[in-house]
C-alpha positions as CSV (number, residue, x, y, z in Angstrom):
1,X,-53.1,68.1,13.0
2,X,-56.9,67.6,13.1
3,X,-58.4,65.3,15.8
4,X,-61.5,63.5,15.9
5,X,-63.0,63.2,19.3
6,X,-66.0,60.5,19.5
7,X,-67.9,60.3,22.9
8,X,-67.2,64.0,23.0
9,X,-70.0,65.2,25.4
10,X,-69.3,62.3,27.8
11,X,-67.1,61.9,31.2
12,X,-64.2,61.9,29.5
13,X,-64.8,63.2,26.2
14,X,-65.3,66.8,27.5
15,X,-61.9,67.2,29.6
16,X,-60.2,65.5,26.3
17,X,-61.8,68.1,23.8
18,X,-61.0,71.1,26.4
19,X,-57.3,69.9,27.0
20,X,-56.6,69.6,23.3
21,X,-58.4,72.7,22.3
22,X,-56.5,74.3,24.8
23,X,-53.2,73.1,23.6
24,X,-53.7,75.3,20.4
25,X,-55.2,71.5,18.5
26,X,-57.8,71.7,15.5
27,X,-60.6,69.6,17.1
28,X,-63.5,67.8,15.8
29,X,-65.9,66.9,18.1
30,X,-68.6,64.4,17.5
31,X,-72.0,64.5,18.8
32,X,-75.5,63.0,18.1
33,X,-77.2,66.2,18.6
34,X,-74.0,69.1,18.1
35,X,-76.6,72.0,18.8
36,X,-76.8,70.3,22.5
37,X,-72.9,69.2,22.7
38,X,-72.0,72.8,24.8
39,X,-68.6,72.0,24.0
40,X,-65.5,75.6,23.8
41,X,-66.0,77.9,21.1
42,X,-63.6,77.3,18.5
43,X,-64.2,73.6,18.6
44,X,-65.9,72.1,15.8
45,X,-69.2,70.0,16.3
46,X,-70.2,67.9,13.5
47,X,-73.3,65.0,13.4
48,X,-72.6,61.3,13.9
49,X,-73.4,58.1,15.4
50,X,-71.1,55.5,16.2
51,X,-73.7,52.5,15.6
52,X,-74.0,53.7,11.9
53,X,-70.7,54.2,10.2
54,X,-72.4,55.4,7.4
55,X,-72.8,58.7,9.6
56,X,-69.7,59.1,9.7
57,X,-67.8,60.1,6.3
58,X,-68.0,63.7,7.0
59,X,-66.6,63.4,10.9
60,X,-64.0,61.5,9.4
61,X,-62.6,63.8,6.3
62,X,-59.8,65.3,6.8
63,X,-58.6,63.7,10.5
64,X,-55.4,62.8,11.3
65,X,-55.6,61.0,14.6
66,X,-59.3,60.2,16.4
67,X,-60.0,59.4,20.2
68,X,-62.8,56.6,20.1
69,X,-65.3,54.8,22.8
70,X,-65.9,51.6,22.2
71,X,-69.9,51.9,23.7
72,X,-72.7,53.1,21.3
73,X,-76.0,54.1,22.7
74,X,-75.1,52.4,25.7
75,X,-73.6,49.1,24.1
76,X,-70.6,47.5,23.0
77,X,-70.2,49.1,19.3
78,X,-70.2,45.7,16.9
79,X,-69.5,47.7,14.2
80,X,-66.0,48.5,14.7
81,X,-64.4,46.9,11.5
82,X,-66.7,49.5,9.6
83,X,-65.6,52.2,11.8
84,X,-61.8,51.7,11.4
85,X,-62.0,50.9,7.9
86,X,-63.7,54.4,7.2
87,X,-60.9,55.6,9.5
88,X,-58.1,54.0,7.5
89,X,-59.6,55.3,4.6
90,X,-59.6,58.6,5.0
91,X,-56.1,58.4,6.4
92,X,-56.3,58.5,10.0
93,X,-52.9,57.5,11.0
94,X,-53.1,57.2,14.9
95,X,-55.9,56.2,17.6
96,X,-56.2,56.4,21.0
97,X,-59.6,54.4,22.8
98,X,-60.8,54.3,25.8
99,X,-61.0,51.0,26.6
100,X,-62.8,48.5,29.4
101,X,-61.3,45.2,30.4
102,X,-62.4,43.1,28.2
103,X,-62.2,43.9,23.9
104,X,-64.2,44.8,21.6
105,X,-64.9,45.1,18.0
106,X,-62.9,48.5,18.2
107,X,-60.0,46.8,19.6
108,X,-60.1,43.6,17.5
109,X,-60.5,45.6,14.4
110,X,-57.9,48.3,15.5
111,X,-55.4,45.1,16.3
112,X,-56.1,43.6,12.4
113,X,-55.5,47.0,10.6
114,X,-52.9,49.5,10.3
115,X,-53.8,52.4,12.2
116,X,-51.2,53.0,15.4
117,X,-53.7,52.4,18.5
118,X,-53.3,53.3,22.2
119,X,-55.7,51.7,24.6
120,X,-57.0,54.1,28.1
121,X,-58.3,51.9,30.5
122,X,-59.1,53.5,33.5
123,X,-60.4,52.3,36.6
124,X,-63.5,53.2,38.5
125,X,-64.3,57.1,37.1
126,X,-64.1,59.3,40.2
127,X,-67.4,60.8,38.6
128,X,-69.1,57.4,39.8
129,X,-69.5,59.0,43.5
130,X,-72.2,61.1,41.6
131,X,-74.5,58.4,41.9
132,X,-74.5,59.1,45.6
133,X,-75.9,63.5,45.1
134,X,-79.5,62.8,45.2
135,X,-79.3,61.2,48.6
136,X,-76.5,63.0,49.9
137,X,-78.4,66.3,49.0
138,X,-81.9,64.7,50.4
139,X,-80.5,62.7,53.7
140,X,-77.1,63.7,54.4
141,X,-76.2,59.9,53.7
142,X,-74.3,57.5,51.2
143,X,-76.2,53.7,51.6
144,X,-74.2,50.9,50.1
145,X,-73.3,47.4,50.6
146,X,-69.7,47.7,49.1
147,X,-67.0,49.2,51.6
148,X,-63.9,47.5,49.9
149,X,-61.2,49.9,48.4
150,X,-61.4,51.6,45.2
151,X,-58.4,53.5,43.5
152,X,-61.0,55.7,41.2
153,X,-59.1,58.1,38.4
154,X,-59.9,61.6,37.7
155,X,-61.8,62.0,34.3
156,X,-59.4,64.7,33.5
157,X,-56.9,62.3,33.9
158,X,-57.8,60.1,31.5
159,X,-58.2,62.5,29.1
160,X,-54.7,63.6,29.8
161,X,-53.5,60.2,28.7
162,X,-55.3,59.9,26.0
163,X,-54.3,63.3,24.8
164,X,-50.5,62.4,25.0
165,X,-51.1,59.2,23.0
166,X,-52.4,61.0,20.4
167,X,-50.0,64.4,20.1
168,X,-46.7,62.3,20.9
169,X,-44.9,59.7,19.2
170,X,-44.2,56.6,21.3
171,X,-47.7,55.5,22.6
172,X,-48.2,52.6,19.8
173,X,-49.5,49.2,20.5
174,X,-49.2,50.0,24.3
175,X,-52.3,49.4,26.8
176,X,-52.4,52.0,30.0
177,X,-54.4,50.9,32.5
178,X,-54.9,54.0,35.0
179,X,-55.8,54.8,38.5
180,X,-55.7,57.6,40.8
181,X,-53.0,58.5,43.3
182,X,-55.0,56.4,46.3
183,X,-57.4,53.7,47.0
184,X,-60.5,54.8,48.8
185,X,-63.5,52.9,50.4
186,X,-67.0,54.9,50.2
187,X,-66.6,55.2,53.7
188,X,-63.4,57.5,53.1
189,X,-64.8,59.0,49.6
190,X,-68.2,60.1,52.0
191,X,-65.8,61.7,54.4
192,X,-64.1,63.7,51.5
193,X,-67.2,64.6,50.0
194,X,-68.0,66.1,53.4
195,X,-65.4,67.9,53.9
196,X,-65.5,69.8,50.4
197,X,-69.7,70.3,51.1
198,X,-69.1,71.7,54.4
199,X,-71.6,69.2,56.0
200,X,-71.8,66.2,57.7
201,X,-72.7,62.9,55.5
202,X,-73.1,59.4,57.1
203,X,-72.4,56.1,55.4
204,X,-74.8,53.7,56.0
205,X,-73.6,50.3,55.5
206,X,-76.4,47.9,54.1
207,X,-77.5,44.6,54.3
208,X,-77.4,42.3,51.1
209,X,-81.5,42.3,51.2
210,X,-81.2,46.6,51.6
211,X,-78.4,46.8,48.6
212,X,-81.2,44.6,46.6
213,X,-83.8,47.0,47.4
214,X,-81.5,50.0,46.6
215,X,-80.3,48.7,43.1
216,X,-83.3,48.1,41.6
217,X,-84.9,51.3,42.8
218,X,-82.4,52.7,40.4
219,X,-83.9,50.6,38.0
220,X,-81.3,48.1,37.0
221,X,-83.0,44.6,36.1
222,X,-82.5,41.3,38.3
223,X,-79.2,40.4,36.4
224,X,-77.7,43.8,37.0
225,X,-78.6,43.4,40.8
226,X,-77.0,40.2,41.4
227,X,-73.8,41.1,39.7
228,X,-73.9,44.3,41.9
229,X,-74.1,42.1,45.4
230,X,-71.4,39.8,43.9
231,X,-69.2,42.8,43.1
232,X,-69.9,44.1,46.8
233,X,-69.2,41.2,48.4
234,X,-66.7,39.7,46.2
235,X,-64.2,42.6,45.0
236,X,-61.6,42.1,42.2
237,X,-58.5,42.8,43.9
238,X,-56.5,44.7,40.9
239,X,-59.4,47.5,41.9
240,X,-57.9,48.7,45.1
241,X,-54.2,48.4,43.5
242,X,-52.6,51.9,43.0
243,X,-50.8,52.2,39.5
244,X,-48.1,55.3,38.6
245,X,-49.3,55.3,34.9
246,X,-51.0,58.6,34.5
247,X,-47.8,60.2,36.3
248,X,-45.7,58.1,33.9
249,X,-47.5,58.8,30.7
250,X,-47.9,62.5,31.2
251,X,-45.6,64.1,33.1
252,X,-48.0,65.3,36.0
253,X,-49.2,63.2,39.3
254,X,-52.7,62.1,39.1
255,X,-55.4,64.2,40.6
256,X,-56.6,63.2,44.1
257,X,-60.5,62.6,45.1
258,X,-60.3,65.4,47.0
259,X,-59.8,67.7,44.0
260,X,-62.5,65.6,42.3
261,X,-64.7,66.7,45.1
262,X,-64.0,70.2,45.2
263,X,-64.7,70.6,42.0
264,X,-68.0,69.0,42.6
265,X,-68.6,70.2,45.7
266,X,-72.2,72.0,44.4
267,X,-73.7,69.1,43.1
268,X,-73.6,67.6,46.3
269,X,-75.1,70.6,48.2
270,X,-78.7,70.4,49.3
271,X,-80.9,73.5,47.8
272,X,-80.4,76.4,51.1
C-alpha cells in the first residue's frame, strides 16, 4: 500500500510519515520545497501545493490511501473538490484528515464523493507551549491572561490515529475528536516545563490591557487580539474535557505533557 502524506513537514505530519515509514509502509511525502522536507531516508519526497491541484497529478499516481490538512499556506484550502476529485481519479480508496471544528472544502467534498474518510480532530497541540521558549529561555517566565484548563494532545498522538484510520479497516465515516490523558492550566504546563528544564519558571498572570500588549507584539492584527482576550476570558468548556479516544482508536494510552516536555526539554533551555 502507498500512502500520500500532505502537510508532511508540519506538527503532525512528521510523527505520521515516521510512524508509517517505520511500520515497513511505502510513503509519499509531500512538500513545497522536498530538498528542505528533512524527512527518514527511504521516504519519498515529491513537489506539491495544496492550493493548486494542478501540482498535484504526480503526488497523487499510484496512491492508495492519503493523509490530508485541510489549511494551505496558512488558510482554509477552497479547493478541495479539485483535490479529492484528482484523488478519486487516480484511485485513492481511503482518507484520513486532520480536521478543526468547523468543515471545510476537504470535508464537504470528501462527504459528496466516494473515497472512505476519517476525520482527526485534535485538541489544543501540546506543541502550542512552544510559543512560550523565547521567554522562558530569556526570563525564566510564561506571561498570559488564560489560566483555564487545557487537555492538549501529543502530536505523535494524532499521528497515531490517523495512521490506524488509514492501515485498518473500520475507521469510515467516523469523526475522532482527541485529547491527551489530562487537562492542564499554563500554570501546571509551566511547572512541568520546569521540571524537565531543571530550572525554575514563573507564571505571570496578566491583565486584559498586558495580554493586549503581548498579542500584538507577536504580531497578530486587532481581530486576532480580541478573539484571543475573549478566548482567555471566556473558555469553551469541551477544551478542558478529557476524552479516551486515542487509547480507544489505537491500542496505546495517550502520551502525557510531561513526556511532551521531556522531549522538548532543550528548546526551553537558555544558551549556558
Amino acid at each position: 500500500m502507498r500512502i500520500l502524506v500532505t502537510g508532511a513537514t508540519g506538527q503532525v505530519g512528521r510523527h505520521l510519515v515516521a510512524q508509517l515509514h517505520e511500520a515497513g509502509h511505502d510513503v509519499r511525502a509531500l512538500s513545497r520545497t522536498p530538498a528542505k522536507a528533512d524527512l527518514p531516508a527511504g521516504v519519498e519526497v515529491v513537489a506539491g501545493e495544496l492550493t493548486d491541484a494542478t501540482t498535484l497529478g504526480a503526488a497523487f499516481e499510484g496512491v492508495d490511501v492519503v493523509h490530508l490538512v485541510t489549511f494551505g499556506g496558512g488558510d482554509d484550502l477552497t479547493n478541495g473538490p479539485e483535490i479529492i476529485d484528482l484523488a478519486e481519479r487516480h484511485g485513492v480508496a481511503r482518507a484520513s484528515v486532520l480536521s478543526g471544528w468547523s468543515p471545510t472544502s476537504i470535508e464537504t467534498a470528501l462527504e459528496a464523493g466516494s473515497i472512505d474518510w476519517t476525520l482527526v480532530q485534535p485538541a489544543e497541540f501540546m506543541g502550542n507551549a512552544l510559543e512560550w521558549a523565547d521567554e522562558i529561555r530569556s526570563r525564566s517566565t510564561v506571561s498570559m491572561l488564560a489560566t483555564f484548563p487545557s487537555a492538549m494532545v501529543h502530536e505523535a498522538d494524532i499521528a497515531a490515529v490517523a495512521a490506524t484510520a488509514l492501515t485498518n479497516e473500520g475507521h469510515g465515516g467516523r469523526a475522532y475528536p482527541l485529547t491527551g490523558p489530562e487537562a492542564l492550566t499554563p500554570p501546571e504546563r509551566a511547572r512541568i516545563i520546569a521540571e524537565a528544564t531543571g530550572q525554575e519558571i514563573s507564571f505571570v498572570h496578566l491583565t486584559e490591557d498586558a495580554e493586549r500588549a503581548r498579542l500584538r507584539g507577536h504580531g497578530y492584527d486587532e481581530d486576532y487580539v480580541e478573539f484571543g482576550i475573549q478566548l482567555a476570558t471566556n473558555p469553551p468548556e469541551a477544551g478542558g474535557v478529557v476524552l479516551s479516544t486515542v487509547e480507544d482508536v489505537t491500542g496505546k494510552p495517550a502520551r502525557t505533557f510531561a513526556q511532551w516536555a521531556r522531549e522538548n526539554a532543550e528548546r526551553f533551555r537558555a544558551a549556558p
